[in-house]
C-alpha positions in Angstrom: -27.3 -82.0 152.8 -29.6 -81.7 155.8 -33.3 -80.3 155.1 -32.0 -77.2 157.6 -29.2 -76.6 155.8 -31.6 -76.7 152.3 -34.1 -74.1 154.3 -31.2 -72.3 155.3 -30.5 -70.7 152.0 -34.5 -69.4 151.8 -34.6 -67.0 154.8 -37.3 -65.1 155.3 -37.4 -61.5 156.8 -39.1 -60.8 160.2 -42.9 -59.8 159.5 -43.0 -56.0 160.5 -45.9 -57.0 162.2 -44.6 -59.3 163.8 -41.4 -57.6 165.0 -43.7 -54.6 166.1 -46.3 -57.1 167.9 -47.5 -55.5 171.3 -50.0 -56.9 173.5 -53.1 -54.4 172.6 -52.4 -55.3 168.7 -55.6 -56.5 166.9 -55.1 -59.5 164.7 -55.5 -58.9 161.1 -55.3 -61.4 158.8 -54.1 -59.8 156.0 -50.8 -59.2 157.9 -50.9 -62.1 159.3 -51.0 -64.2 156.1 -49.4 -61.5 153.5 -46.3 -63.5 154.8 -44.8 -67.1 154.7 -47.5 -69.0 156.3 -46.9 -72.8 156.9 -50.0 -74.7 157.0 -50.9 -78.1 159.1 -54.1 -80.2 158.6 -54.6 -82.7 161.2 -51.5 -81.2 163.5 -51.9 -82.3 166.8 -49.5 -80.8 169.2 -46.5 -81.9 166.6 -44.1 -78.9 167.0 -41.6 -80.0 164.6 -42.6 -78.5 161.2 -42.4 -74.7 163.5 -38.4 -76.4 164.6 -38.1 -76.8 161.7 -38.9 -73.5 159.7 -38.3 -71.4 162.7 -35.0 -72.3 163.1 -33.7 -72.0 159.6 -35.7 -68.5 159.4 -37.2 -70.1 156.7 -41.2 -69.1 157.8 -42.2 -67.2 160.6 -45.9 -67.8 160.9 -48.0 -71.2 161.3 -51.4 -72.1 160.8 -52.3 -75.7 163.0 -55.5 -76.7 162.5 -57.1 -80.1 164.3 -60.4 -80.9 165.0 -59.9 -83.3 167.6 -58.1 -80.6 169.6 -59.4 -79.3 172.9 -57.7 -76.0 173.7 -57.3 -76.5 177.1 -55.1 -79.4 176.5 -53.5 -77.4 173.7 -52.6 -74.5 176.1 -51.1 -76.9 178.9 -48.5 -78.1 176.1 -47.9 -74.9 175.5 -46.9 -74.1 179.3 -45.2 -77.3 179.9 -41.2 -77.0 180.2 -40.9 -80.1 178.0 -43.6 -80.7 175.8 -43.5 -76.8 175.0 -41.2 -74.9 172.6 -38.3 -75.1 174.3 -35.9 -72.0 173.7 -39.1 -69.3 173.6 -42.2 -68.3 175.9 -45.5 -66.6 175.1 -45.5 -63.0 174.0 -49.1 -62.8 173.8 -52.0 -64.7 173.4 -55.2 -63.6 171.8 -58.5 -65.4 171.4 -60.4 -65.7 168.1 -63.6 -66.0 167.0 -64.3 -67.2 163.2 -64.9 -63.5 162.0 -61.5 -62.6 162.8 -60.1 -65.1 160.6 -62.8 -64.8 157.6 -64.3 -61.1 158.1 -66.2 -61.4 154.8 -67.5 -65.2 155.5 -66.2 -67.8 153.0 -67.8 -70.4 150.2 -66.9 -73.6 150.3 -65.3 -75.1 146.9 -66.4 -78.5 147.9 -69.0 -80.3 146.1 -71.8 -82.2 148.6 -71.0 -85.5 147.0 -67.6 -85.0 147.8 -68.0 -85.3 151.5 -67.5 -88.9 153.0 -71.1 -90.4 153.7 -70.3 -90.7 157.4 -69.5 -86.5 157.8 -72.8 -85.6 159.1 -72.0 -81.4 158.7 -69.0 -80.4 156.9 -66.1 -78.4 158.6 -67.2 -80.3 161.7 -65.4 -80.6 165.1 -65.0 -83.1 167.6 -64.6 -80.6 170.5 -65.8 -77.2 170.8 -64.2 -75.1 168.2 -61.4 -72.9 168.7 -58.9 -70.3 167.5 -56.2 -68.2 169.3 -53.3 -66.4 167.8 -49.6 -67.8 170.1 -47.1 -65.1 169.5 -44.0 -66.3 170.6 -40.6 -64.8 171.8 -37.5 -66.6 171.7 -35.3 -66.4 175.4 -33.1 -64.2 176.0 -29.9 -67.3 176.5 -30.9 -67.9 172.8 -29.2 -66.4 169.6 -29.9 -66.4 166.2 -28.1 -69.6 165.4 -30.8 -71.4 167.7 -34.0 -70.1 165.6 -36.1 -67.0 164.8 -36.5 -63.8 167.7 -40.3 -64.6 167.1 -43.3 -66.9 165.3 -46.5 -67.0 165.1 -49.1 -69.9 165.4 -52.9 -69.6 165.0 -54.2 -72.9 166.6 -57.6 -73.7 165.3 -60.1 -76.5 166.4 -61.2 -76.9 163.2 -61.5 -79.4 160.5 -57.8 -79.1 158.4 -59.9 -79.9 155.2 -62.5 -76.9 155.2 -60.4 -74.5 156.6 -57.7 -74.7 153.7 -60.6 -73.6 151.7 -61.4 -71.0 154.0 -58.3 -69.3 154.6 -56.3 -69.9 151.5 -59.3 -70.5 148.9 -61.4 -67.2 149.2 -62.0 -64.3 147.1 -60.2 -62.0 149.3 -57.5 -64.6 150.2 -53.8 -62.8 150.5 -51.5 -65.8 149.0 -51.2 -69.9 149.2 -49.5 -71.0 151.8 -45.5 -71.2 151.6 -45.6 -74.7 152.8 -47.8 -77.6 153.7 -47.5 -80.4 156.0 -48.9 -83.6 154.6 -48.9 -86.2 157.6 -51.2 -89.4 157.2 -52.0 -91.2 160.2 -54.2 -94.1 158.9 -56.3 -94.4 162.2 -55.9 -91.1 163.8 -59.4 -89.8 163.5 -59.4 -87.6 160.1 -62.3 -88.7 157.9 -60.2 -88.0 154.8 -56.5 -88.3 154.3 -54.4 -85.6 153.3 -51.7 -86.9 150.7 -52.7 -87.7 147.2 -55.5 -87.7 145.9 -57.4 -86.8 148.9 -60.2 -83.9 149.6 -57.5 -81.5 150.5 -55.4 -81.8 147.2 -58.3 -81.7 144.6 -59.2 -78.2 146.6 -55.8 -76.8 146.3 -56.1 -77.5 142.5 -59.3 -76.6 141.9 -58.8 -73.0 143.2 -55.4 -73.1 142.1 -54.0 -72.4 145.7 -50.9 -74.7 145.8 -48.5 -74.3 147.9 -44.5 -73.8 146.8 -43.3 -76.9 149.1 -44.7 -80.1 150.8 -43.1 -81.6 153.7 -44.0 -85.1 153.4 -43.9 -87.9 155.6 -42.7 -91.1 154.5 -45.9 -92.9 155.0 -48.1 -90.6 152.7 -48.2 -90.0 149.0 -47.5 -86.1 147.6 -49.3 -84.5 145.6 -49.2 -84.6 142.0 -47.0 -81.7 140.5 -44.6 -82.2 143.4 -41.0 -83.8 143.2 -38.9 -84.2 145.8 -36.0 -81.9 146.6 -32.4 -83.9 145.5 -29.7 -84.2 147.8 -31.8 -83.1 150.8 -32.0 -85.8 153.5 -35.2 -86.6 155.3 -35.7 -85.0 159.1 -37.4 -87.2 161.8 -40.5 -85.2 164.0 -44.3 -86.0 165.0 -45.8 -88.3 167.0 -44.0 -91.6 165.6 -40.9 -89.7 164.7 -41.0 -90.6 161.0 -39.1 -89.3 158.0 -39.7 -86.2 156.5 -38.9 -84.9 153.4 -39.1 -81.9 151.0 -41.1 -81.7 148.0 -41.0 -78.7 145.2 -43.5 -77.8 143.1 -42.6 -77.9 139.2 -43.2 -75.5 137.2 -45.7 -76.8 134.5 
């Protein structure tokens, strides 16, 4: 069985919110997030995990989070008729700033001897930092068949690491995410890695926020707890086009 014909048979319902989006609409995050939220540390400008859950109406709502991400660059994928998400266009698209995101401020769950030697300041970011809500619409030659009428992406220059804690770890957090992306990419500029045993994971279990699925790449190690889905082929996507495959979290 393909891995969209696996995420086929767990559809989720539009948002309300985000089927009654308009323009003027403040973000709040506990709309946002009170849904399916797939989460991607160290993203880049990979769209596949959002063909992939988008189109099986399996997740509406994305969180891509990069620190070596510079939004202009960001916004002219966005707008360019190949690189972009071919099928939709921008609804709307609303600027952040960090207290949109965390009203309440957050507290990290990381202790100082945890953070490599060579992180100067925690949370970090290559470029100036970042965050805007993408709200986008599917065309109007499109169908259901070809994905979801809408998603919803908050792009964040941020470190992938700190802002699991942040948005997911919190006292006033809504719900783990639904799924997590764990992509490795040895020399691509993360100061931690993201599979096993890495900063990320010993969060997620330490505040007990783990996620109900992994989408792993074949070149990183899941996390412990996870087994991968049988019968379910792997699906090729990011920037090497590598296999990816689907890992469920047992029930202890």
């Amino acid at each position: 069985m393909s891995l969209y014909e696996y995420l086929q048979r767990h559809p989720e319902a539009m948002p309300q919110w985000l089927d009654q989006f308009e323009g003027g609409a403040p973000f709040s995050p506990q709309q946002f997030f009170g849904s399916r939220v797939v989460y991607y540390p160290g993203s880049g400008t990979d769209g596949h995990p959002v063909q992939l859950f988008g189109s099986t109406h399996s997740a509406h709502s994305f969180v891509y989070a990069d620190y070596g991400l510079r939004q202009a660059d960001l916004e002219a994928e966005l707008e360019h008729p190949r690189y972009g998400f071919r099928g939709y266009h921008t609804l709307a698209r609303r600027q952040l700033r960090k207290t949109d995101l965390v009203p309440e401020g957050w507290v990290s769950h990381i202790n100082p001897g945890e953070i490599p030697p060579n992180v100067h300041h925690f949370a970090e970011v290559v470029n100036a930092p970042f965050g805007f809500l993408e709200i986008l619409e599917r065309d109007s030659d499109r169908d259901d068949n070809y994905g979801a009428p809408r998603l919803a992406i908050l792009f964040l220059g941020a470190d992938g690491i700190a802002t699991y804690d942040a948005l997911f770890c919190q006292r006033h957090s809504t719900s783990a995410p639904f799924a997590v992306v764990l992509q490795d990419h040895g020399f691509g500029g993360n100061y931690d890695s993201f599979g096993r045993d890495s900063l990320l994971e010993r969060i997620a279990t330490r505040c007990n926020v783990i996620p109900r699925w992994l989408l792993v790449a074949d070149n990183t190690d899941p996390w412990l707890g996870f087994e991968r889905v049988n019968n379910v082929d792997g699906d090729r996507g990011g920037m090497h086009n590598q296999l990816r495959f689907l890992y469920e979290r047992q029930k202890s």
